[in-house]
C-alpha positions in Angstrom: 57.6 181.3 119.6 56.7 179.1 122.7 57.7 181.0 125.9 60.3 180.4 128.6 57.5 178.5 131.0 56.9 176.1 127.8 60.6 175.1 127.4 60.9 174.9 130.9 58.2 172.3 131.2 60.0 170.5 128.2 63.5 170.2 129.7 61.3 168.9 133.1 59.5 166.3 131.1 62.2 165.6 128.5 64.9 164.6 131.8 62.1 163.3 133.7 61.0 160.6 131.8 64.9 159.6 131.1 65.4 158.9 134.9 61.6 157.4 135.6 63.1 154.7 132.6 66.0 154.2 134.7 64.1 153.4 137.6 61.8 151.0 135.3 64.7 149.0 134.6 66.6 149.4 137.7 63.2 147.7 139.3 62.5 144.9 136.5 66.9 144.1 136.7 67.4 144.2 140.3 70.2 141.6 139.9 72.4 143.4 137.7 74.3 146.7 138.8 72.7 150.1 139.5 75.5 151.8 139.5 75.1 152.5 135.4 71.4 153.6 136.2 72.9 155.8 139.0 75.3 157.8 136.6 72.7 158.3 133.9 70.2 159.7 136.6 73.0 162.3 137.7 73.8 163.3 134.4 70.2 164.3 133.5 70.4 165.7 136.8 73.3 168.0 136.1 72.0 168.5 132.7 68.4 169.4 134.2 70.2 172.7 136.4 72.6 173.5 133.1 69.5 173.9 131.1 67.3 175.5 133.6 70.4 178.0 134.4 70.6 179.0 130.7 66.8 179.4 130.4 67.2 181.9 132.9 69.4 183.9 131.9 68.3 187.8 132.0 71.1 189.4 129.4 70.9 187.6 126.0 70.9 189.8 122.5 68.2 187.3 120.6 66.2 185.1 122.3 64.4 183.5 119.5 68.1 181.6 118.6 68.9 181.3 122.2 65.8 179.4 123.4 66.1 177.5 119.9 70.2 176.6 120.8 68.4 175.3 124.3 66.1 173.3 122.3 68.4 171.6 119.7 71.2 170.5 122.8 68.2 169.4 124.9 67.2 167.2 122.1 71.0 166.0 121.4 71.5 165.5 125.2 68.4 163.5 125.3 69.3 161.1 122.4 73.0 160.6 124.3 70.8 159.7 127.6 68.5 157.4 125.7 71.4 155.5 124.1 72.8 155.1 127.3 69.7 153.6 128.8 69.1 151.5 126.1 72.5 149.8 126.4 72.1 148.9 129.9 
């Protein structure tokens, strides 16, 4: 089981690659609106401090399926943010 430093560094990667590709193609589109780019970048924000706050948490009766839970809706929250990018 990878530890809580391990996920934590996935959910940091994983969120920060999503907004540097916003700034990619805010950068390479600087004609067209940025106010699309904006909202994706403050969704993976918010979704950053959700995950990070559930990672966490102290109290939790089995970790193995609660860091696993984290994992699969970090990977479906991803996919939703990649769509989103890739239709702008």
């Amino acid at each position: 089981m990878a530890n809580k430093r391990d996920l934590k560094k996935d959910i940091n990667y994983v969120l920060g690659d999503i907004i540097e590709e916003v700034y990619v193609w805010e950068a390479s589109n600087p004609d067209k609106d940025a106010k699309a780019g904006e909202a994706i970048i403050d969704d993976a924000i918010a979704s950053f401090d959700t995950f990070m706050a559930r990672v966490s948490e102290r109290k939790i009766e089995k970790p193995a399926a609660h860091f696993k839970s984290i994992r699969k809706d970090l990977e479906a929250k991803a996919i939703e943010l990649i769509e989103k990018v890739n239709s702008l």
